[in-house]
Structures are given as C-alpha cells and as structure tokens.
VOBA-1610 file (N, C-alpha, C; in pm, whole numbers, padded with zeros to 5 digits, always signed):
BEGIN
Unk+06226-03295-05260Unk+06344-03212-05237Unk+06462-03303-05207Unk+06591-03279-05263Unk+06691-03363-05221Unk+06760-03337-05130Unk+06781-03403-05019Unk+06826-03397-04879Unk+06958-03352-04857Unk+07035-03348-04999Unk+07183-03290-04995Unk+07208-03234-05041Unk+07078-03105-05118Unk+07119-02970-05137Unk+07113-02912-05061Unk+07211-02803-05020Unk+07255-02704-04920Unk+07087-02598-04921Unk+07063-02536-04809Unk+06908-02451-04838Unk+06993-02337-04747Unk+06929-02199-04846Unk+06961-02100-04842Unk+06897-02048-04767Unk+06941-01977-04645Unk+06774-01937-04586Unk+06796-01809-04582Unk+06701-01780-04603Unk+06627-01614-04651Unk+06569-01547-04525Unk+06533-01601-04471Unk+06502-01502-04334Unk+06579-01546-04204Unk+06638-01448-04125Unk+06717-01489-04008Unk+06653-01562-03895Unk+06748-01702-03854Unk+06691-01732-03733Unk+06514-01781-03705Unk+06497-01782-03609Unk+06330-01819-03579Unk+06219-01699-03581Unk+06094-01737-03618Unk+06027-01664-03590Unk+06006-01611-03484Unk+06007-01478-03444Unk+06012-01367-03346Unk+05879-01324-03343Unk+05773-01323-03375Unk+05641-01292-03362Unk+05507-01329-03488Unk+05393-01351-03418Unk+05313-01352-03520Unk+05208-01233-03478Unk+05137-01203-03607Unk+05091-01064-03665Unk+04965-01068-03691Unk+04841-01051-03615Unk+04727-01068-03624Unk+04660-00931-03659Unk+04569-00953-03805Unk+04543-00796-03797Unk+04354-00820-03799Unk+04295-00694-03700Unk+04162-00736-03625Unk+04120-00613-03671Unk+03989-00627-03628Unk+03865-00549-03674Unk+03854-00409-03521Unk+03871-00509-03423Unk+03825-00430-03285Unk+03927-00488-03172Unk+04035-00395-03197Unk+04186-00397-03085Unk+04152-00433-02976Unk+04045-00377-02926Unk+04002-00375-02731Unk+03892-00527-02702Unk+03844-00565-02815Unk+03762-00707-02810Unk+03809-00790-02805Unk+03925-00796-02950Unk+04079-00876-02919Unk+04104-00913-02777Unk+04159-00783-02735Unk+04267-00834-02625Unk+04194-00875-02492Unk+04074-00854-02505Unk+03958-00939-02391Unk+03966-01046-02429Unk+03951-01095-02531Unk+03949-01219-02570Unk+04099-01335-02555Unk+04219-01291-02611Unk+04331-01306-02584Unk+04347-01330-02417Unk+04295-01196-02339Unk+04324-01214-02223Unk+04232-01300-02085Unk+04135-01289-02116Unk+04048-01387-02058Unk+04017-01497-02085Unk+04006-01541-02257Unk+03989-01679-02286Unk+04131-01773-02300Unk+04243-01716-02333Unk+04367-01764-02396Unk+04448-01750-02277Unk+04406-01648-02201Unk+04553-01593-02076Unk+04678-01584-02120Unk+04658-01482-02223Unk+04806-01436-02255Unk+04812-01272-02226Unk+04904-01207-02183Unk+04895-01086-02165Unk+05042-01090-02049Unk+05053-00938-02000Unk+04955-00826-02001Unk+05013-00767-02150Unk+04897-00697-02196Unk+04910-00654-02307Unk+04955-00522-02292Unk+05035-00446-02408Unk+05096-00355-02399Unk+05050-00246-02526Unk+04968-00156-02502Unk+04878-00080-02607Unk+04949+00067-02669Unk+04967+00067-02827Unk+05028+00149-02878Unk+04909+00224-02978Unk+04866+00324-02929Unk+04707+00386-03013Unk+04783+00474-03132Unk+04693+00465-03228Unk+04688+00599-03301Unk+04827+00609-03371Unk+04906+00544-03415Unk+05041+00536-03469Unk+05058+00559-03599Unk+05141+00667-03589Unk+05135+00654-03765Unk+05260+00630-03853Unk+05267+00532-03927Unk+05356+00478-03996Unk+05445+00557-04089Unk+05517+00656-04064Unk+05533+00720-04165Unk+05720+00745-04160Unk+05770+00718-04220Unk+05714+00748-04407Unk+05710+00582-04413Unk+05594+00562-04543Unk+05579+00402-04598Unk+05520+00382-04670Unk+05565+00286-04780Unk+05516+00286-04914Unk+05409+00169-04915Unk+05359+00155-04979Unk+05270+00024-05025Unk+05228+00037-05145Unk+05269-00103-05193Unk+05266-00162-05351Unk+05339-00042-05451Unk+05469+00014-05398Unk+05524+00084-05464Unk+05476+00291-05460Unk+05392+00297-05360Unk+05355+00422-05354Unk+05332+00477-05194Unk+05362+00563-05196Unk+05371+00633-05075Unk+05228+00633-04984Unk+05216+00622-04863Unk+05109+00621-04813Unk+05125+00699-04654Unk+05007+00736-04572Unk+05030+00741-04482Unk+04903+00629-04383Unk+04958+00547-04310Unk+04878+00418-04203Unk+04907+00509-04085Unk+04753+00481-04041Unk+04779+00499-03928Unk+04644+00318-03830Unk+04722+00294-03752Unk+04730+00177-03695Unk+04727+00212-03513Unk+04652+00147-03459Unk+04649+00085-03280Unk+04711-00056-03316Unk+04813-00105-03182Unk+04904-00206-03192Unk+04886-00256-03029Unk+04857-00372-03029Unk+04891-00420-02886Unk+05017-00516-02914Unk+05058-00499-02778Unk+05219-00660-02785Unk+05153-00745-02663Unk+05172-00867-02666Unk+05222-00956-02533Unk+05300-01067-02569Unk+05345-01115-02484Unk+05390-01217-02536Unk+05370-01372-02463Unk+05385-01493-02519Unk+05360-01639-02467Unk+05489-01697-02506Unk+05542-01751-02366Unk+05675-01775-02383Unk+05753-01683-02477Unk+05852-01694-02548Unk+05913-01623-02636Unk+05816-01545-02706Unk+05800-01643-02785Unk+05695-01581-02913Unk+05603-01432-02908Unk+05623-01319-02959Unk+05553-01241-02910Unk+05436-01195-03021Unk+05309-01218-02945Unk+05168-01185-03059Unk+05157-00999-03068Unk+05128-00974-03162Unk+05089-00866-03217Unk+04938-00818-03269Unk+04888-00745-03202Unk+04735-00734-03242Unk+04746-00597-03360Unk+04668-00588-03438Unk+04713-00466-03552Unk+04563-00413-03575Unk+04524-00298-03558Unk+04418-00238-03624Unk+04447-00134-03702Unk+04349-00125-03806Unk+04399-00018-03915Unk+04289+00080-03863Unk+04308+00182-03870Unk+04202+00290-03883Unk+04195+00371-04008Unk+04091+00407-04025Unk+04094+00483-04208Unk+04059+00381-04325Unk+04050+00484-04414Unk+04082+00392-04552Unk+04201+00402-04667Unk+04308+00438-04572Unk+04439+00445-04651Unk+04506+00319-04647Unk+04488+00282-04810Unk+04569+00179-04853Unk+04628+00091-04734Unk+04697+00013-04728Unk+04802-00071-04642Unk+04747-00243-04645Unk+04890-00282-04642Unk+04885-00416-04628Unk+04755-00447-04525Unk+04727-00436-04402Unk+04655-00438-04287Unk+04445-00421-04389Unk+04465-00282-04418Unk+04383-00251-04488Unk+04289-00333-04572Unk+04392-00375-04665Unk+04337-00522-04807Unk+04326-00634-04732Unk+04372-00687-04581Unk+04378-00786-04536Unk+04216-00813-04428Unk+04155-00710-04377Unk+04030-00705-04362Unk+03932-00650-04486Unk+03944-00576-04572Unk+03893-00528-04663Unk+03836-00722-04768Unk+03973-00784-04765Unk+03918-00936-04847Unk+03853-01018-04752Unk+03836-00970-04630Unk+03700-01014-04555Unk+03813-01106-04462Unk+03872-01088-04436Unk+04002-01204-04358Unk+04013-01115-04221Unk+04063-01190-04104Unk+04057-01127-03959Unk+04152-01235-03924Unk+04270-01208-03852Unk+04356-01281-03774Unk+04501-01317-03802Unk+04537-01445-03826Unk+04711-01424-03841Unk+04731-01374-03984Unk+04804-01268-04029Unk+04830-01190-04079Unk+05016-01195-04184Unk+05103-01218-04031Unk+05187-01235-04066Unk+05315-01307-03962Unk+05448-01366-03997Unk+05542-01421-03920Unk+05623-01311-03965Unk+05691-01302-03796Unk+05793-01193-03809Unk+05907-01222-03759Unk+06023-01161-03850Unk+06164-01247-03826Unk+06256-01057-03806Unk+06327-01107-03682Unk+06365-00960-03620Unk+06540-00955-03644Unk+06601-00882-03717Unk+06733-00890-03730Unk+06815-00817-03724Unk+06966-00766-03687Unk+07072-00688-03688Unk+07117-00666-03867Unk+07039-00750-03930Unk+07126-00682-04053Unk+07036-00695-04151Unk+06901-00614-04149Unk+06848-00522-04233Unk+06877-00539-04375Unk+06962-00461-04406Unk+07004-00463-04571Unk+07026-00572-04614Unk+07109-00667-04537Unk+07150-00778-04594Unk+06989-00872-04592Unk+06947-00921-04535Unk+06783-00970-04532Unk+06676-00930-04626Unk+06706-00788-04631Unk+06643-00723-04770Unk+06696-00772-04918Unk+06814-00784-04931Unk+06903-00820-05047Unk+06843-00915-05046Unk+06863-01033-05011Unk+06879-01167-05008Unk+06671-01191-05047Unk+06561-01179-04961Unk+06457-01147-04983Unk+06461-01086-05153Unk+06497-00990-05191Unk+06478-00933-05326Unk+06566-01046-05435Unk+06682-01077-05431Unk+06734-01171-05482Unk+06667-01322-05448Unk+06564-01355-05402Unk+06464-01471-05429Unk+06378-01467-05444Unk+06359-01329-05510Unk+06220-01308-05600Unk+06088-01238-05490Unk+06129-01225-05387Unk+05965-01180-05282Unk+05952-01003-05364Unk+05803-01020-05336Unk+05791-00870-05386Unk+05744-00816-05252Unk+05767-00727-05250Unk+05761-00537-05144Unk+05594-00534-05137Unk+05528-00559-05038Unk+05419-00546-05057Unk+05391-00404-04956Unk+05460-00382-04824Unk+05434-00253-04754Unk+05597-00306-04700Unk+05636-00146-04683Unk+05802-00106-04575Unk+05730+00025-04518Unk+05817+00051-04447Unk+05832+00167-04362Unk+05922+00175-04237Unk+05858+00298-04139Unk+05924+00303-04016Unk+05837+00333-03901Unk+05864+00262-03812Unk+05786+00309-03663Unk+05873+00329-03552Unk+05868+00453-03574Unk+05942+00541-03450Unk+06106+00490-03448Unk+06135+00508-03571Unk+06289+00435-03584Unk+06321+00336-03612Unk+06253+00236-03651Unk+06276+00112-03661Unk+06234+00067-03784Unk+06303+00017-03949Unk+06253+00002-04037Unk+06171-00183-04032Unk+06086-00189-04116Unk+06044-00290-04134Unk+05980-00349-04254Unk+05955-00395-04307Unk+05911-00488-04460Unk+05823-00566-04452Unk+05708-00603-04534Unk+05601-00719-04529Unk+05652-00745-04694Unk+05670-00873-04700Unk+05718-00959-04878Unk+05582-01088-04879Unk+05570-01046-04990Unk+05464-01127-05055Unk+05535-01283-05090Unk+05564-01384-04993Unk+05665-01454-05028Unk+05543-01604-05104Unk+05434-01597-05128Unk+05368-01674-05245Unk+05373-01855-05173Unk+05413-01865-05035Unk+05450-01972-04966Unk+05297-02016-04930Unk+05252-01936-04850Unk+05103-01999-04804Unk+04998-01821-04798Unk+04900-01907-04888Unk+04788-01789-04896Unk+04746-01708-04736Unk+04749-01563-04748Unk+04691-01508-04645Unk+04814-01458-04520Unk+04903-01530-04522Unk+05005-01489-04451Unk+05134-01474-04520Unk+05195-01336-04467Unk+05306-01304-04500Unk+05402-01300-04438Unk+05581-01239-04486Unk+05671-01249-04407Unk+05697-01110-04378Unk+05738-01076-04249Unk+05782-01007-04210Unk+05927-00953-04151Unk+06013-00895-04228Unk+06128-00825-04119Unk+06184-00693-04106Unk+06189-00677-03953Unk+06162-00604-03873Unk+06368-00575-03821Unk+06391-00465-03845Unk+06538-00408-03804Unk+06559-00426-03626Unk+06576-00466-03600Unk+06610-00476-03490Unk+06712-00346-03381Unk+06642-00264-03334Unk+06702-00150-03303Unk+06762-00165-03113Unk+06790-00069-03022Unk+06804-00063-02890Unk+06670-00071-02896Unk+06594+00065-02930Unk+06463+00075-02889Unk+06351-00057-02908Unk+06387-00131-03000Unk+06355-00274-03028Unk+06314-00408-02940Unk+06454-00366-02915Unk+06548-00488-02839Unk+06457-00447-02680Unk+06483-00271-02642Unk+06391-00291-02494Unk+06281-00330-02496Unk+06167-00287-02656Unk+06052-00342-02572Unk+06018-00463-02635Unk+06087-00569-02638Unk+06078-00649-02697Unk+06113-00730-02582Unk+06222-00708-02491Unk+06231-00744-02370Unk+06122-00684-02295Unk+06102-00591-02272Unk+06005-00556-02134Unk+05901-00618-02172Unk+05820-00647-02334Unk+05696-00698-02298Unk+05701-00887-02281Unk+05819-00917-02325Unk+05815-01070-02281Unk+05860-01104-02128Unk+05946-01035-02042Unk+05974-00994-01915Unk+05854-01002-01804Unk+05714-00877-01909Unk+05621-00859-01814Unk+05496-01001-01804Unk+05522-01072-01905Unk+05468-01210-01994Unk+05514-01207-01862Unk+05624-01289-01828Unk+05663-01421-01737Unk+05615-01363-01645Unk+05606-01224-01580Unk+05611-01232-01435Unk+05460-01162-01411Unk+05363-01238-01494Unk+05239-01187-01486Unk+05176-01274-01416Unk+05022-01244-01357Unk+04993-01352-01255Unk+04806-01362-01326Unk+04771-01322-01461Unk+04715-01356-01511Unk+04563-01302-01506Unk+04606-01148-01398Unk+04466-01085-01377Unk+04474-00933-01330Unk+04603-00905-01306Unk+04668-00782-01232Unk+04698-00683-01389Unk+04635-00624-01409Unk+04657-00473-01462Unk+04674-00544-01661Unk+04563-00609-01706Unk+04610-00705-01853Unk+04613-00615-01945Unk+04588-00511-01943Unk+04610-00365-02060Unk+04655-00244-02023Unk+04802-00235-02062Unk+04888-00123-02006Unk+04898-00045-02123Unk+04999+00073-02151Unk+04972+00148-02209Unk+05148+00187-02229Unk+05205+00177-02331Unk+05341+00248-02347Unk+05326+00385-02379Unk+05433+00453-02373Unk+05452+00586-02394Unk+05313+00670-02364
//
C-alpha cells in the first residue's frame, strides 16, 4: 500500500463493541462473569427484531441479548431463538460460536450507509430494535466476522452509558445479571 494515498474510511471512528453470537446466553455470561470478570451484565430476553430484512427479504428474529462492558469497549452476547433465517442464525447453523461481529455506533446513519454501499459491502441483515436502526455488511475483510453499524439514538446513547457506567463501578460479585426493562 502506498503511504501517500489519502484512505477513505468507511466506518466512523473506533470500534464501539464486539458481537458474540452463542448457543446458551445464561452459560455465556457465567462464563464471561466468573472466568473473565467482566460484567454486570445487562439481559434483554425474547426481542424481536422487527421490521428486518435478511439477504434481501423480510424476516422476523427474534433474539436474547446481554451488554457489559470492559473499559470502553462494550461485549454483546446474541442468541437466536427459532429457525428464522438471520445473520445470527447461519452463523451457528455453519457450526461457528463467538465473535460474530465489530460494531461502529454513529450520528449519521445514512451517510455510513452510502459510503458502505458505494465500496461495494453487501446488506447481509438491517433492521430496528426498539428505535434504533442498524446494518450487518458482508465487508469480505476477514472470514467469519462482520461489520456492524448501529444509529446511534438518545435511547442508545443512555444505555450505552449506563451499561459501561455500571462496568466501572462494579465490584465483581454484587448482582452480575440484571435485567433492563
């Protein structure tokens, strides 16, 4: 690569989370939380993704989600339930368990999308969760993991703070699986 071409970058800023998608949510986060000591984890059951397409067709996911976070960085645990289609789905289905995807969190949506479609990534799953749009692109960089971005909303932005907030001021044994909403 030549050191004095200008590089375009296609996704905003640093990675904002990585995206682990598991077999068994509650084994996970024992594991995460007792062997790794990251937590407290923050548990979102039974969610359903809707409206969201994958590989160009409408679907309905429904998914359990834990958050915590380590330092900044915030991990994402993902279980699929069912056998409806979804990125998550084909990603244990090809016999694979764990990082999944990097997620890049932004104020400007459309423009990230443009720019993503104008360098060729293809649409592998979009949708919305509870207001908040988001995208997985097949960006052909490294097998097995994908990119992710995620709109950055208020509702976003709080729990995106509260669960890295509850990160720092955790003491590594007090209450490691909470429960939002």
């Amino acid at each position: 690569m030549d050191d004095d071409a200008p590089m375009t970058r296609v996704l905003p800023g640093r990675v904002r989370q990585n995206g682990y998608v598991v077999a068994d949510l509650d084994t996970t986060v024992r594991h995460w939380t007792s062997t790794l000591g990251v937590g407290p984890w923050f548990m979102l059951r039974n969610l359903m993704l809707e409206p969201s397409e994958y590989r160009g067709g409408a679907v309905s996911t429904e998914v359990s989600i834990a958050l915590a976070n380590t330092g900044d960085l915030q991990i994402e645990l993902i279980e699929p339930h069912g056998t409806s289609p979804s990125c998550y789905r084909e990603f244990l289905d090809a016999g694979h368990e764990g990082l999944h995807h990097l997620a890049w969190w932004t104020d400007e949506f459309d423009a990230t999308l443009g720019r993503a479609a104008a360098s060729g990534w293809g649409v592998i799953q979009s949708g919305d969760l509870m207001g908040t749009r988001f995208c997985y692109f097949d960006t052909q960089t490294h097998p097995g993991t994908i990119a992710e971005v995620m709109e950055l909303t208020d509702a976003g932005r709080w729990l995106a703070s509260h669960v890295r907030d509850a990160a720092a001021e955790w003491d590594g044994s007090t209450d490691p699986v909470r429960t939002l909403f």
